[in-house]
C-alpha positions in Angstrom: 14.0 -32.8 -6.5 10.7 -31.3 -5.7 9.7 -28.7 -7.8 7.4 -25.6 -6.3 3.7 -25.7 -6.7 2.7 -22.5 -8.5 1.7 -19.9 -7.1 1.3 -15.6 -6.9 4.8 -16.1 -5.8 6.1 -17.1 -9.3 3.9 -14.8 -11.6 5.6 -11.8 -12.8 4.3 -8.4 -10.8 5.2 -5.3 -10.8 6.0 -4.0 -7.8 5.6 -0.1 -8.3 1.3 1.0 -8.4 -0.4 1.7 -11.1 -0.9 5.4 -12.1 -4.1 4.4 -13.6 -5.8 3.7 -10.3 -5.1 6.6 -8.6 -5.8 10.1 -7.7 -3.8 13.3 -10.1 -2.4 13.8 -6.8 -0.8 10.4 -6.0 -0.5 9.7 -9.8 2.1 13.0 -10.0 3.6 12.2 -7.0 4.7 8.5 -8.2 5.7 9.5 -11.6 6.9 13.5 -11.8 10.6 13.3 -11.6 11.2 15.6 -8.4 14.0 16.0 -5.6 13.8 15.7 -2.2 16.1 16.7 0.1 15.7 17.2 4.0 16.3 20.2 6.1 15.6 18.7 9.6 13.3 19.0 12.2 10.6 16.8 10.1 11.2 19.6 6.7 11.9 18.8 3.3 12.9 20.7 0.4 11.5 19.6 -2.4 12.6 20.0 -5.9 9.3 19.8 -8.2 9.1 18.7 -11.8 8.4 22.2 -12.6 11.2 24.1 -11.7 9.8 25.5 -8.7 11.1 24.5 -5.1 8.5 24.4 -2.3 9.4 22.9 1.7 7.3 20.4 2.9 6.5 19.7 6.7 5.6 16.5 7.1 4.3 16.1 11.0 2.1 19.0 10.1 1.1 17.7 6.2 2.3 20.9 5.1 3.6 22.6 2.0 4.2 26.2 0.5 2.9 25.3 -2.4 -0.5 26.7 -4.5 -2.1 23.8 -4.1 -2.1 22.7 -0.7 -1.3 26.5 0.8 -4.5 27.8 -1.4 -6.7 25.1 -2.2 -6.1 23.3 0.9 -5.1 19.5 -0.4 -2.8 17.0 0.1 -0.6 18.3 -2.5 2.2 15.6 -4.6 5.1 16.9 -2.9 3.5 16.1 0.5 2.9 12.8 -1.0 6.0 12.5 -2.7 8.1 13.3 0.7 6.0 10.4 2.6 6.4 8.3 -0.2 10.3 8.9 0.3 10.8 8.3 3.5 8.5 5.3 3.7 10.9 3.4 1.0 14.1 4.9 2.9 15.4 6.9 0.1 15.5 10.1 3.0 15.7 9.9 6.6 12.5 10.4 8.2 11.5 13.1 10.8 13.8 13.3 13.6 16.4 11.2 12.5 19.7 11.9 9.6 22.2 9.6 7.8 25.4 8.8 9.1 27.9 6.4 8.0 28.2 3.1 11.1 31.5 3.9 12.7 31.7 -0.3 12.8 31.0 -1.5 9.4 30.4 1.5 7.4 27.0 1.2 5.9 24.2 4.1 5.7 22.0 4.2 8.3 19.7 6.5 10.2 20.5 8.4 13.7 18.7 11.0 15.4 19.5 14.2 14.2 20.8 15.4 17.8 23.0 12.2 18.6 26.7 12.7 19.2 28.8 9.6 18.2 29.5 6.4 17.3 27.1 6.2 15.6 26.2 2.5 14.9 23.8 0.3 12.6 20.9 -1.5 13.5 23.5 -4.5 13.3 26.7 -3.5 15.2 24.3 -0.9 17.9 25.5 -2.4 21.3 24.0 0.0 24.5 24.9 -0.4 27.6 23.5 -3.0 29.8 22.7 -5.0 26.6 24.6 -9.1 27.3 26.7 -10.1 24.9 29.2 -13.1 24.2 33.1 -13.4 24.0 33.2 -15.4 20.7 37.0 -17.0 22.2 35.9 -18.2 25.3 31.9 -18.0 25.3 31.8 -16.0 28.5 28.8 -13.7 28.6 29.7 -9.7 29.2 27.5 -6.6 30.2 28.4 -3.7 27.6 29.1 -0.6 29.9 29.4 1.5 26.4 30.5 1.7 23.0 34.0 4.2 22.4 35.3 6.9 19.8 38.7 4.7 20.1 39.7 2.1 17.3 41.4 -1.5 18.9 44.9 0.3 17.4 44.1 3.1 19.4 42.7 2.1 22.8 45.8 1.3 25.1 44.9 -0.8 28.3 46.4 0.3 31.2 47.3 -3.0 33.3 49.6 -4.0 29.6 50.6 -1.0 28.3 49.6 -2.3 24.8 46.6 -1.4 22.5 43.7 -3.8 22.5 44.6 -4.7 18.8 48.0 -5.9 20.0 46.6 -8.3 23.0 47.0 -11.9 21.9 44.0 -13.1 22.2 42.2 -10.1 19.9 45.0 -11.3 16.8 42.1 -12.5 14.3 40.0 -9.3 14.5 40.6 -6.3 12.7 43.1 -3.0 14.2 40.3 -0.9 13.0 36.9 -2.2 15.4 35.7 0.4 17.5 36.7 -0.5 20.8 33.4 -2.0 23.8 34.3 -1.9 26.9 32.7 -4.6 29.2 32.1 -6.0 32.4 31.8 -9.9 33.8 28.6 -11.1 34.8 28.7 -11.4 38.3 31.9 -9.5 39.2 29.6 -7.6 42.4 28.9 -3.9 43.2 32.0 -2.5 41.4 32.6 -4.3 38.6 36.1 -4.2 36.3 35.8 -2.9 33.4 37.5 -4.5 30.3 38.4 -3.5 26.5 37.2 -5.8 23.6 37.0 -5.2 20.2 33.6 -4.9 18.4 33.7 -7.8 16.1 34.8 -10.4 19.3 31.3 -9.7 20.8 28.3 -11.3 19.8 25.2 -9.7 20.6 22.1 -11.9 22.3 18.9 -11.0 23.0 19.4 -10.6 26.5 20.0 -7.6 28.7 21.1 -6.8 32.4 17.8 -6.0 33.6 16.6 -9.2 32.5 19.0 -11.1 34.4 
């Protein structure tokens, strides 16, 4: 077997800066243990190592605090939010966490989004072409529903999409797609599937 040539890839680094070459500012804002938590609209509380609680606003680089309200500077909690939200640990401006309605990881939504509310992963939107995974035939989502495949009756079988036949090897609980056939005219059909039978491609309507 070939072994690796070393490299920077198998030295041991740490990953988190060094206080020692930075600012106070950005030292404080690394190390100090604060909370942050967000209020919306791009505003964060923030819980300082002090005691004291100031709100940060970061598309204005904003902060009640002494330091920046006073002295003007980029204070450590306006640091300390960006720092934050760069690594994921809060939502950024203009967005929340929600739960994915699919698989049930964290993610991000805007904050003024109704649901399903769906990950990066399981996100279909409508006009996006996607595949049957029973019979390969390629689909145009119309939209995602609210309704689980134990939920969702079709109307032409008087059954639930969990109980067709063809949909027995994916879970009761998939939030329901409805879909249309490539090249079914004007006026398309629309049809039920559940979320797991469709594979996503990175193809859409418009570039059909």
């Amino acid at each position: 077997m070939t072994e690796p040539l070393p490299g920077h890839t198998t030295r041991k680094t740490a990953l988190a800066p060094d206080p020692r070459t930075m600012d106070e500012r950005a030292a404080r804002a690394w190390t100090e243990r604060m909370a942050v938590r967000p209020l919306g609209r791009g505003r964060y509380a923030v819980d300082s190592h002090s005691g004291a609680t100031y709100v940060v606003d970061l598309p204005e680089s904003r902060c009640t605090c002494p330091d920046h309200r006073i002295r003007g500077e980029r204070c450590k909690h306006i640091r300390r939010v960006a720092i934050e939200v760069t690594s994921h640990r809060v939502p950024p401006p203009g967005k929340r966490r929600a739960r994915c309605a699919q698989c049930g990881v964290e993610t991000f939504v805007e904050e003024d989004s109704e649901g399903p509310w769906l990950c990066g992963t399981c996100r279909f939107e409508p006009g996006d072409v996607v595949l049957d995974r029973e019979t390969g035939d390629r689909l145009i989502v119309a939209g995602v529903t609210t309704s689980r495949a134990d939920e969702y009756v079709i109307d032409a079988t008087d059954s639930t999409v969990a109980a067709h036949e063809t949909n027995a090897g994916y879970p009761d609980g998939d939030l329901v797609v409805e879909v249309s056939y490539l090249g079914d005219g004007d006026e398309p059909r629309t049809y039920a599937f559940p979320h797991s039978r469709l594979a996503a491609t990175d193809q859409r309507l418009l570039d059909i």
